[in-house]
ROKEVO-277473 format. One record per residue: residue number from 1; residue in one letter; x negated, y, z negated of N, C-alpha, C, O, CB in turn. Coordinates in pm, whole numbers, padded with zeros to 5 digits, m for minus. Glycine has a CB too. Layout:
! ROKEVO-277473
+-----+---------+--------+--------+--------+--------+--------+--------+--------+--------+--------+--------+--------+--------+--------+--------+--------+
! num ! residuo !    n_u !    n_v !    n_w !   ca_u !   ca_v !   ca_w !    c_u !    c_v !    c_w !    o_u !    o_v !    o_w !   cb_u !   cb_v !   cb_w !
+-----+---------+--------+--------+--------+--------+--------+--------+--------+--------+--------+--------+--------+--------+--------+--------+--------+
! NUM !       a !      X !      Y !      Z !      X !      Y !      Z !      X !      Y !      Z !      X !      Y !      Z !      X !      Y !      Z !
...
+-----+---------+--------+--------+--------+--------+--------+--------+--------+--------+--------+--------+--------+--------+--------+--------+--------+
END
This chain:
! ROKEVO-277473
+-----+---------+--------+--------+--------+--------+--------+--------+--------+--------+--------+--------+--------+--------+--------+--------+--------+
! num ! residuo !    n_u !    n_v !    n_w !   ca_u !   ca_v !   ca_w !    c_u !    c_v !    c_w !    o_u !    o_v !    o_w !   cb_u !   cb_v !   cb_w !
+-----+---------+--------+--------+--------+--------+--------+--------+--------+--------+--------+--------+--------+--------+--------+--------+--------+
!   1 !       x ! m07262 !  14327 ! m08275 ! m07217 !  14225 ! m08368 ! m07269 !  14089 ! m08322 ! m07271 !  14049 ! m08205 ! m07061 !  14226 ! m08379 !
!   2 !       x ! m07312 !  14020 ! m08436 ! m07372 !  13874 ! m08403 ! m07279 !  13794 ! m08371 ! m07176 !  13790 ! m08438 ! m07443 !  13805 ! m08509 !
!   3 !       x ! m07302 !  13700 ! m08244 ! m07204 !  13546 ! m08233 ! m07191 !  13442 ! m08352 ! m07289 !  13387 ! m08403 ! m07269 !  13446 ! m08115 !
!   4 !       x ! m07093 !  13427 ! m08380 ! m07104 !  13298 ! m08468 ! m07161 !  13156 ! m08387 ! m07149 !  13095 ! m08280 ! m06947 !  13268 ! m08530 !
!   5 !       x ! m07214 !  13153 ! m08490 ! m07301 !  12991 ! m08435 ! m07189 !  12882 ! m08497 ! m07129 !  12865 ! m08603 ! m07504 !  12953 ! m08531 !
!   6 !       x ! m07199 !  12816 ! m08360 ! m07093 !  12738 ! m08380 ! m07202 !  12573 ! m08435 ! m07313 !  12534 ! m08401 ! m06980 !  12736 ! m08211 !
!   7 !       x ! m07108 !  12524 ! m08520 ! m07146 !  12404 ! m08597 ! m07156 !  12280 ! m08515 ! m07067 !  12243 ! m08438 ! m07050 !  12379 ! m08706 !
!   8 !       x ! m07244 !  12230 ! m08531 ! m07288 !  12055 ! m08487 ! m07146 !  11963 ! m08510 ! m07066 !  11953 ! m08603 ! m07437 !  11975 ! m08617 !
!   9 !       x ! m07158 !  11904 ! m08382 ! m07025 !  11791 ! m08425 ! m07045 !  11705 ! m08508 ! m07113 !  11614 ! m08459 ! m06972 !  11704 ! m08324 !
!  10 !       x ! m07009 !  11682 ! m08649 ! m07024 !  11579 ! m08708 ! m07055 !  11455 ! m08706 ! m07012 !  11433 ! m08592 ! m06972 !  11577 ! m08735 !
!  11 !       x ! m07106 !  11327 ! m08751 ! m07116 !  11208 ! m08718 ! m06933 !  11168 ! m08710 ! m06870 !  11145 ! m08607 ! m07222 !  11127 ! m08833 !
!  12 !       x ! m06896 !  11171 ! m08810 ! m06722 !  11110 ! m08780 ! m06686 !  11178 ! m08699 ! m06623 !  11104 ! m08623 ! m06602 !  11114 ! m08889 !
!  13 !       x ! m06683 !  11313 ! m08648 ! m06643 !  11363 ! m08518 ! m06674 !  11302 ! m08389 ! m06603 !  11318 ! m08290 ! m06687 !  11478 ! m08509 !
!  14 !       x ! m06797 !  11221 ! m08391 ! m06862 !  11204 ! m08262 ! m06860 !  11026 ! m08294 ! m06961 !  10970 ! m08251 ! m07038 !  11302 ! m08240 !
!  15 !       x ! m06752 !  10926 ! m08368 ! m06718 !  10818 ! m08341 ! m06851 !  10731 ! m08429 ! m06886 !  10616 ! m08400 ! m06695 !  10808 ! m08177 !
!  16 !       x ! m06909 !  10809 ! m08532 ! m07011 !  10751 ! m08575 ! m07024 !  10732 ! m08706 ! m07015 !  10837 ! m08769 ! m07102 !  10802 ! m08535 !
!  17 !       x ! m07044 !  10632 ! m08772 ! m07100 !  10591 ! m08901 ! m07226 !  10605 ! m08995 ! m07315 !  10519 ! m08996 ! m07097 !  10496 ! m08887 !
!  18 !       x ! m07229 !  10704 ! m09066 ! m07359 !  10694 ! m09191 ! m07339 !  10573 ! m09247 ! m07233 !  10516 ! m09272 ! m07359 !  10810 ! m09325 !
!  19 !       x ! m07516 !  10519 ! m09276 ! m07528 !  10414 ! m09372 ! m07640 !  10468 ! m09485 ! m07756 !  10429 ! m09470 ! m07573 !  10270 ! m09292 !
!  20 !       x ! m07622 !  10520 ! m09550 ! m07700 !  10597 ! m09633 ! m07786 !  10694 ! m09556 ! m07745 !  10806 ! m09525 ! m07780 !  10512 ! m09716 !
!  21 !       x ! m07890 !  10653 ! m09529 ! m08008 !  10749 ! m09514 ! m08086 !  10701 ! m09351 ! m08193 !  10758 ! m09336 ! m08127 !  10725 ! m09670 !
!  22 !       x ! m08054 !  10626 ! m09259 ! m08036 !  10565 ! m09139 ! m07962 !  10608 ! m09055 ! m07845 !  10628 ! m09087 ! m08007 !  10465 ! m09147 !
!  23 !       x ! m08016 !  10640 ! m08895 ! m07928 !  10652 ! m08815 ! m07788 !  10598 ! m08845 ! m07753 !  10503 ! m08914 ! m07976 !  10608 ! m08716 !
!  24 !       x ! m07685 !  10732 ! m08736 ! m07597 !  10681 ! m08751 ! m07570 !  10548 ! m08685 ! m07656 !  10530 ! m08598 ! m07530 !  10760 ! m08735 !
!  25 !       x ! m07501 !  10467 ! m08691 ! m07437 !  10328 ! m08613 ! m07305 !  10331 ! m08543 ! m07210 !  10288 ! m08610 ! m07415 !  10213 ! m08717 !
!  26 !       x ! m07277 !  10376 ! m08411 ! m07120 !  10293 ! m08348 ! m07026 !  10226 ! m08460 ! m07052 !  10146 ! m08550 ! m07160 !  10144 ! m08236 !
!  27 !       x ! m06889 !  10299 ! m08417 ! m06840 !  10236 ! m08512 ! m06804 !  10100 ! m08458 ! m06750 !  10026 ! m08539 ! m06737 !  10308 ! m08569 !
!  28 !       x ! m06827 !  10046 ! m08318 ! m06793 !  09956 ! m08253 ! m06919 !  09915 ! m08173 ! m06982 !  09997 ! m08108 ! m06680 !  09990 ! m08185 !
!  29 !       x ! m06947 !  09806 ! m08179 ! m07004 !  09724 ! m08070 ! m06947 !  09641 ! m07950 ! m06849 !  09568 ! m07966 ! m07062 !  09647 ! m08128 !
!  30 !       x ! m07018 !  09656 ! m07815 ! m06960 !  09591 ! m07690 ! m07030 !  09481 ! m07736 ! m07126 !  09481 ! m07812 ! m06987 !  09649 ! m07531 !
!  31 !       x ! m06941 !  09331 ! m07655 ! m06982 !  09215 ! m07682 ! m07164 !  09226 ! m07624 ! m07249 !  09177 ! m07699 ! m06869 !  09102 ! m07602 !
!  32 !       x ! m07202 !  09280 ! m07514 ! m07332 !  09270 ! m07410 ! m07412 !  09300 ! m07580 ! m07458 !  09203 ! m07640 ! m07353 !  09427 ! m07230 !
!  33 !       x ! m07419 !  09421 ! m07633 ! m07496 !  09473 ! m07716 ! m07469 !  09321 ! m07851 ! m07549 !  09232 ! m07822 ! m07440 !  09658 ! m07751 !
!  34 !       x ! m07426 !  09302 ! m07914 ! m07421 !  09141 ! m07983 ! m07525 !  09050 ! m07942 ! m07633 !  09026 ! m07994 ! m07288 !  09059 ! m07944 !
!  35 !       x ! m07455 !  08990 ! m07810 ! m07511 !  08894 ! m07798 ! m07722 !  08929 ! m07749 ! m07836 !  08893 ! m07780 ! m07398 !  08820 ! m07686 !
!  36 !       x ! m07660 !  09001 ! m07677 ! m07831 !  09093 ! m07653 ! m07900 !  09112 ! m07877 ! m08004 !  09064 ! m07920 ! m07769 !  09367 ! m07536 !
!  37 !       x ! m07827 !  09170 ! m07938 ! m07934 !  09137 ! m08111 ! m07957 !  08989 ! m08118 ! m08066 !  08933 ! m08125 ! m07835 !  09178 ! m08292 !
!  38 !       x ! m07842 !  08937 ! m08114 ! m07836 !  08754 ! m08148 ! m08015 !  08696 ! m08142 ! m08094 !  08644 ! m08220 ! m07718 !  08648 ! m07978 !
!  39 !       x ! m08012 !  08759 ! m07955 ! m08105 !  08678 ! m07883 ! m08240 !  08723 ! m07927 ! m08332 !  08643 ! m07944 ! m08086 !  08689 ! m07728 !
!  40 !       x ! m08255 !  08856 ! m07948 ! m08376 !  08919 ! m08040 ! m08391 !  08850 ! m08202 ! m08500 !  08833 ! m08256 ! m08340 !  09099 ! m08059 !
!  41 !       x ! m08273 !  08820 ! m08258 ! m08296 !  08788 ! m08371 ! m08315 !  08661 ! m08395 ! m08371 !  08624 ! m08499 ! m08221 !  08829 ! m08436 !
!  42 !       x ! m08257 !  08552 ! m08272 ! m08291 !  08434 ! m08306 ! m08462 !  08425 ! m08228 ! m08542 !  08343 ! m08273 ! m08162 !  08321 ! m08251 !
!  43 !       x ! m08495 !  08497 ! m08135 ! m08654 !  08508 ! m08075 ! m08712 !  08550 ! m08210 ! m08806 !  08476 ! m08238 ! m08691 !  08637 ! m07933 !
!  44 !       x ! m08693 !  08623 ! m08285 ! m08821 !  08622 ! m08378 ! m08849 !  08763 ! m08361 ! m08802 !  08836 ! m08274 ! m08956 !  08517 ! m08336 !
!  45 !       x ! m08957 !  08803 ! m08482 ! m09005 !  08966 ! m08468 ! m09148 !  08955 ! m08420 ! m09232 !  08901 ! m08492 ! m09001 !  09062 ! m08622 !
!  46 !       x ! m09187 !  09021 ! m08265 ! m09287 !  09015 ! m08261 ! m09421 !  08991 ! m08371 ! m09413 !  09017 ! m08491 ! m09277 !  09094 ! m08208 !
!  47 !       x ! m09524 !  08944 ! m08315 ! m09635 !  08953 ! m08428 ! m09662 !  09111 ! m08429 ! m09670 !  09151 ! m08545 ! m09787 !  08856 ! m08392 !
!  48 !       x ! m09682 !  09236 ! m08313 ! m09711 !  09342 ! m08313 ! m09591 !  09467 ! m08394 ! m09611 !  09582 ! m08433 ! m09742 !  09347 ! m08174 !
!  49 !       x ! m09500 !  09402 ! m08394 ! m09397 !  09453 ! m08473 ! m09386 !  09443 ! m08661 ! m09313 !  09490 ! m08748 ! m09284 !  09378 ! m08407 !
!  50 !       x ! m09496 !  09359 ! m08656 ! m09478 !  09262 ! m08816 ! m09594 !  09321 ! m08867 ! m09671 !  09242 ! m08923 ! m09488 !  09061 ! m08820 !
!  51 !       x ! m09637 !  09477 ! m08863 ! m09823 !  09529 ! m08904 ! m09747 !  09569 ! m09077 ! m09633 !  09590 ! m09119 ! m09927 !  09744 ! m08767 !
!  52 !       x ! m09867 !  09563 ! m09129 ! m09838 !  09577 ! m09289 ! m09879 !  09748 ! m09285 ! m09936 !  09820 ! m09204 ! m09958 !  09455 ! m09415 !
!  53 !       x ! m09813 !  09769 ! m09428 ! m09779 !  09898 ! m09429 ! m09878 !  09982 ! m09579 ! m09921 !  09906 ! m09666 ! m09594 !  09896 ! m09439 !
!  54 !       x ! m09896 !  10098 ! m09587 ! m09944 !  10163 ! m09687 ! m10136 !  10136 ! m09610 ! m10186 !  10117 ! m09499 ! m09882 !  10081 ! m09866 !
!  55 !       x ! m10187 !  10152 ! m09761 ! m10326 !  10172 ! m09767 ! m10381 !  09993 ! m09718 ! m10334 !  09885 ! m09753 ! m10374 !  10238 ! m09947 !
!  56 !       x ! m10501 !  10030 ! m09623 ! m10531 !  09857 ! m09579 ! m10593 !  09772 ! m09769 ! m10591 !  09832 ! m09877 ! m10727 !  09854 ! m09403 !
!  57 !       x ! m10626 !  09664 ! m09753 ! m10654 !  09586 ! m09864 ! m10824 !  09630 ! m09867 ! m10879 !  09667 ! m09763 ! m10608 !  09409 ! m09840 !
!  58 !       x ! m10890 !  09623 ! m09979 ! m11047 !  09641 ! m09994 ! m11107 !  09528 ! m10022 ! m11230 !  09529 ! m10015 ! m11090 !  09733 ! m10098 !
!  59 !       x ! m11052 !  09425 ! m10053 ! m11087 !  09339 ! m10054 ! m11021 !  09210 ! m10113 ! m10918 !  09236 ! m10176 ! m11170 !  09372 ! m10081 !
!  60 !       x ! m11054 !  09085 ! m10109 ! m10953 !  08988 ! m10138 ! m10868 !  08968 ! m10283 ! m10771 !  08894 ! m10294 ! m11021 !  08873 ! m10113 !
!  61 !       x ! m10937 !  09065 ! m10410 ! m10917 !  09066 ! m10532 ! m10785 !  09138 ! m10518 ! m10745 !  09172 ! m10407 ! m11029 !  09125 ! m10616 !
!  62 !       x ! m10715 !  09161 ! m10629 ! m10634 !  09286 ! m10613 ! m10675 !  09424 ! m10710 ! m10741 !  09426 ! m10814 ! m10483 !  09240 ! m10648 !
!  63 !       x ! m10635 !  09495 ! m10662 ! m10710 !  09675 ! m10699 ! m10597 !  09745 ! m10766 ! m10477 !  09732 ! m10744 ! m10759 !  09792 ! m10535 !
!  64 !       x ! m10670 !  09835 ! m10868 ! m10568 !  09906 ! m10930 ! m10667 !  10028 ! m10931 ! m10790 !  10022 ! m10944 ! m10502 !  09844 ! m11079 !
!  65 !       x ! m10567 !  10177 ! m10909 ! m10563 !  10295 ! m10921 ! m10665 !  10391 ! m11015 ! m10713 !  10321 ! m11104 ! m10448 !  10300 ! m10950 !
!  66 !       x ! m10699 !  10488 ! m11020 ! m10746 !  10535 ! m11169 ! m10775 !  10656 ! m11109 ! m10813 !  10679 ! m10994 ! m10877 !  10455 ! m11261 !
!  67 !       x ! m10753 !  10731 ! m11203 ! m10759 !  10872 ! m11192 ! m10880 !  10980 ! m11288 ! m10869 !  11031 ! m11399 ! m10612 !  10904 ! m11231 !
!  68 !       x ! m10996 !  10984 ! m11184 ! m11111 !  11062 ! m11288 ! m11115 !  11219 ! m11202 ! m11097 !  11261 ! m11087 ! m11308 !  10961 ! m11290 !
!  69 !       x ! m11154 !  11278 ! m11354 ! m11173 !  11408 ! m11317 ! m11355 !  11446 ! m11308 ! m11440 !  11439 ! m11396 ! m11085 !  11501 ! m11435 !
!  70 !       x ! m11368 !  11492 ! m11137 ! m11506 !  11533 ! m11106 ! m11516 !  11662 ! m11079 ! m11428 !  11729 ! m11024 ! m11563 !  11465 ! m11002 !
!  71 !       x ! m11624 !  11702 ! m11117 ! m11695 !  11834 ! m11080 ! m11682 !  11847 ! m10913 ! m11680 !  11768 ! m10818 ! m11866 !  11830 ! m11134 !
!  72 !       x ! m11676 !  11984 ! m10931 ! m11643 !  12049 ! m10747 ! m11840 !  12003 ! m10670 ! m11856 !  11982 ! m10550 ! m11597 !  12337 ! m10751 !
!  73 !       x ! m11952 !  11997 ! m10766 ! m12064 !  11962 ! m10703 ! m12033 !  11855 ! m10669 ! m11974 !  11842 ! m10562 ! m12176 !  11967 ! m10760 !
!  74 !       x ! m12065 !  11740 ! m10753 ! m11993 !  11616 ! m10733 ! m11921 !  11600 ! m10607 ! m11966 !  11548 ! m10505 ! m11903 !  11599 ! m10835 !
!  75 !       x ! m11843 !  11634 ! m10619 ! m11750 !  11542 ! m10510 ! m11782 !  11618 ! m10356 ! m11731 !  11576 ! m10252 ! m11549 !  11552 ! m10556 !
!  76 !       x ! m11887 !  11752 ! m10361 ! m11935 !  11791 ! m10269 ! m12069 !  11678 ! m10209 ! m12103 !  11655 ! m10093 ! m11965 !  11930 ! m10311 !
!  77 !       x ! m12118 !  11631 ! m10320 ! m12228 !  11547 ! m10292 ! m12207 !  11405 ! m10235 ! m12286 !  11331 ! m10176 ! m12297 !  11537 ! m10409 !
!  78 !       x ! m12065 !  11387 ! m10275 ! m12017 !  11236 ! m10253 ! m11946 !  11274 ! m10118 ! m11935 !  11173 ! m10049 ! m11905 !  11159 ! m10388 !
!  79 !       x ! m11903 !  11365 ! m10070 ! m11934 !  11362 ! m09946 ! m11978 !  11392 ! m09835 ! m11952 !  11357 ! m09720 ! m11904 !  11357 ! m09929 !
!  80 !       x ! m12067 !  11477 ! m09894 ! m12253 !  11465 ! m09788 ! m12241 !  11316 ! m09770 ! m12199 !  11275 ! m09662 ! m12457 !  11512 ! m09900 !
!  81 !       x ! m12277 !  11221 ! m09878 ! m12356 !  11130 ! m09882 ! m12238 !  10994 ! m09775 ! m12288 !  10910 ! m09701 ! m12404 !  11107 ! m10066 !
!  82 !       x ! m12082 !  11010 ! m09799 ! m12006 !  10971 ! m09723 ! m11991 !  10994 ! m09609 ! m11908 !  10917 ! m09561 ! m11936 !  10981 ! m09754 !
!  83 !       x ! m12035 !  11073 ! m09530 ! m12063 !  11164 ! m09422 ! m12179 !  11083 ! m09323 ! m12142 !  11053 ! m09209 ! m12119 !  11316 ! m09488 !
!  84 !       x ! m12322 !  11048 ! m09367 ! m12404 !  11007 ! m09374 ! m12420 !  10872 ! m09336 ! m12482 !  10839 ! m09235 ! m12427 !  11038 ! m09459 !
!  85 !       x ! m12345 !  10763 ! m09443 ! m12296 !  10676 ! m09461 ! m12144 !  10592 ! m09335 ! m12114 !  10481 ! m09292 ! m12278 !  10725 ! m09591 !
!  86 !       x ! m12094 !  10738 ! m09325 ! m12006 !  10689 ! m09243 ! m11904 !  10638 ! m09316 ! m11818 !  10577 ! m09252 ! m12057 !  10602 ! m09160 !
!  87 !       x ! m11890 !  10648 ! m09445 ! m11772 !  10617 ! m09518 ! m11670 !  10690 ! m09538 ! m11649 !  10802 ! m09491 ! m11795 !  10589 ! m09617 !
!  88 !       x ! m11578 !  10608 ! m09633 ! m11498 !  10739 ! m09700 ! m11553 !  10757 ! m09842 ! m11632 !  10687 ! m09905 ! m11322 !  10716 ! m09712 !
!  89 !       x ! m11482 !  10885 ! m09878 ! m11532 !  10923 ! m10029 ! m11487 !  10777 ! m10136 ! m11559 !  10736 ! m10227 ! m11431 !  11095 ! m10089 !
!  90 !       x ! m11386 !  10730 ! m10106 ! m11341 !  10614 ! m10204 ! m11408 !  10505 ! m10204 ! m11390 !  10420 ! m10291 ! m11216 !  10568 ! m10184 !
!  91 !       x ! m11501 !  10493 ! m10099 ! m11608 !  10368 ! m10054 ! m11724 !  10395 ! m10126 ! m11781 !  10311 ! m10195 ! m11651 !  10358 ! m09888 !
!  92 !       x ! m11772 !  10550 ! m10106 ! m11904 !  10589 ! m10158 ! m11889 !  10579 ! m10277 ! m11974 !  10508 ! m10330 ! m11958 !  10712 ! m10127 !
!  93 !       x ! m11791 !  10636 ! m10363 ! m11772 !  10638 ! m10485 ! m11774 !  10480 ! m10557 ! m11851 !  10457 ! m10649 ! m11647 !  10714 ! m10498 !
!  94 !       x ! m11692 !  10388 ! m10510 ! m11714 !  10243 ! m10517 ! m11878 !  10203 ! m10516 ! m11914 !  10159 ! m10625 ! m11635 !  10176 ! m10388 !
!  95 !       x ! m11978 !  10209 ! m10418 ! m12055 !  10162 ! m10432 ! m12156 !  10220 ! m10548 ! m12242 !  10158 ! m10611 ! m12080 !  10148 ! m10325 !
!  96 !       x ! m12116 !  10374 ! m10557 ! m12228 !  10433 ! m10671 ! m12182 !  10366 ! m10817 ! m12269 !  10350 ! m10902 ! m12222 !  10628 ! m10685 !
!  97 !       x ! m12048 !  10328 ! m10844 ! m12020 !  10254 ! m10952 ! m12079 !  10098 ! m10975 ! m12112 !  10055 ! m11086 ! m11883 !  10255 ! m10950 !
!  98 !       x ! m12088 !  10022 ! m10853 ! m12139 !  09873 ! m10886 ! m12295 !  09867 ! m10876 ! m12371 !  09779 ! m10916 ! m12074 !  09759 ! m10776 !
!  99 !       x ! m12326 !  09999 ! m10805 ! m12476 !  09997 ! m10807 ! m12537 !  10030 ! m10953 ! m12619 !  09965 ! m11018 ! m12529 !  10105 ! m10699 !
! 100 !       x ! m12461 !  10174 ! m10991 ! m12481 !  10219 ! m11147 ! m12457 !  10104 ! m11227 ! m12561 !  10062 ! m11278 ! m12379 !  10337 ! m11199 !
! 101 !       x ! m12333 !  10024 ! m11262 ! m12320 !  09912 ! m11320 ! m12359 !  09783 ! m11355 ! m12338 !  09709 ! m11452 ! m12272 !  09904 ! m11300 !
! 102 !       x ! m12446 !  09772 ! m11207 ! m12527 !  09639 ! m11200 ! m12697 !  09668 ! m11251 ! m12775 !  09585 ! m11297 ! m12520 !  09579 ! m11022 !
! 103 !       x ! m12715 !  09782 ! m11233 ! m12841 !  09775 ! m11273 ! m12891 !  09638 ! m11390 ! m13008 !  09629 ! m11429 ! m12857 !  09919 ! m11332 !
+-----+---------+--------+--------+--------+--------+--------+--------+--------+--------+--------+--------+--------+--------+--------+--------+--------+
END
């Protein structure tokens, strides 16, 4: 016969607070832990702490999305040629459009 598996102590069992979707939090703070945030929060957030988030920028304009449907050659060729290039497929593809376009 199998052991019952015994259950995880709860956060309210174990003196702790959910805040939605975030670690739990103490339901209490010691004064040391306070004044120790205070001093972090009135210092400021590092610059290495402050990095921006998602996909980097392409350039100084702003960019919008689009969704095309390519052939399985195609996009085999675009990245040979990205490969080559040293790009990514979204770079190569970019330049074959302003090159095609500018003609």
């Amino acid at each position: 016969m199998a052991k019952p598996v015994k259950k995880a102590a709860s956060a309210k069992t174990q003196g702790l607070v959910h805040v939605g979707d975030q670690r739990p939090l103490p339901e209490s703070v010691d004064e040391d832990t306070i004044s120790r945030l205070v001093a972090e929060a009135e210092d400021g957030i590092p610059a290495e702490k402050l990095r921006r988030r998602g996909r980097p920028a392409i350039g100084d304009q702003a960019a919008s999305t689009y969704s095309v449907r390519l052939p399985d050659d195609l996009v085999i060729l675009a990245d040979k040629r990205s490969e080559i290039d040293g790009l990514t497929r979204g770079e190569t593809i970019r330049r074959a459009l302003i090159e095609y376009l500018t003609k």
